[in-house]
N, C-alpha and C positions, 0 to 999 in steps of 0.2 A: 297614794291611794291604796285600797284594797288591794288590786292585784300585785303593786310592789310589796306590799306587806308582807302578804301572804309568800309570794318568791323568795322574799329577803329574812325573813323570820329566823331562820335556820343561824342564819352569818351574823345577824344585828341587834336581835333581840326583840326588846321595847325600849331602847334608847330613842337617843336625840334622832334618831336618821329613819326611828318607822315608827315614830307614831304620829300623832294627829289632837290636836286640840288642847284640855288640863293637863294628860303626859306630856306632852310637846315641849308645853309652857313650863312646867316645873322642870326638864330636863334642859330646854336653853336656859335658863334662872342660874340652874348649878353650875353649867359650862359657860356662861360669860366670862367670868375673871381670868379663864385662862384665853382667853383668846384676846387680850390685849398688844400691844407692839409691842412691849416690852416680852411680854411672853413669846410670841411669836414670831421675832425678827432674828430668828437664829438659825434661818434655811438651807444653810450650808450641812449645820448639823444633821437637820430630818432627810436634806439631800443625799449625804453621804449614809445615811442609815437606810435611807429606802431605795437606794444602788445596791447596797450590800442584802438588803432582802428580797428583793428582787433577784438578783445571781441564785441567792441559796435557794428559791423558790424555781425559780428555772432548771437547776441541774436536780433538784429534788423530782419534776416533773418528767423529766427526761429521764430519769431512773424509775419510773412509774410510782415514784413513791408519796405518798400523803403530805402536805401542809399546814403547818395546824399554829397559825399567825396568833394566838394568845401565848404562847409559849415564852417567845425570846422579844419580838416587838414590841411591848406595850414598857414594858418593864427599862429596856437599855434605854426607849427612848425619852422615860419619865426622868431619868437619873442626868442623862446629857443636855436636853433643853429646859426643864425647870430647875 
């Protein structure tokens, strides 16, 4: 709804996960084919990638230092499970 919208704006955009209604529908349209089994039954891989971002995101935290999950995530893990 609005108030997640509006919260989440910052992190998510107008993708699949904040919008609502013809956005919505035209962004689950694009992202169906990847989420198939064949695509998706490779868990061990995103497992093992989202331990390891998770750790770096942790000690990065504990060093007060910033996050910035478009960097190194989106990219290792297009290359690994597709």
């Amino acid at each position: 709804g609005t108030k997640f919208r509006g919260a989440a704006d910052s992190v998510l955009g107008t993708g699949v996960f904040n919008s609502d209604g013809e956005i919505w529908k035209l962004h689950r349209t694009m992202t169906r084919p990847f989420f198939t089994h064949d695509r998706i039954g490779h868990f061990e891989i995103f497992d093992r990638h989202a331990d390891h971002a998770i750790a770096l995101a942790k000690e990065r935290f504990r060093a007060g230092l910033a996050v910035d999950f478009q960097v190194r995530a989106p990219s290792s893990w297009h290359f690994d499970i597709f």
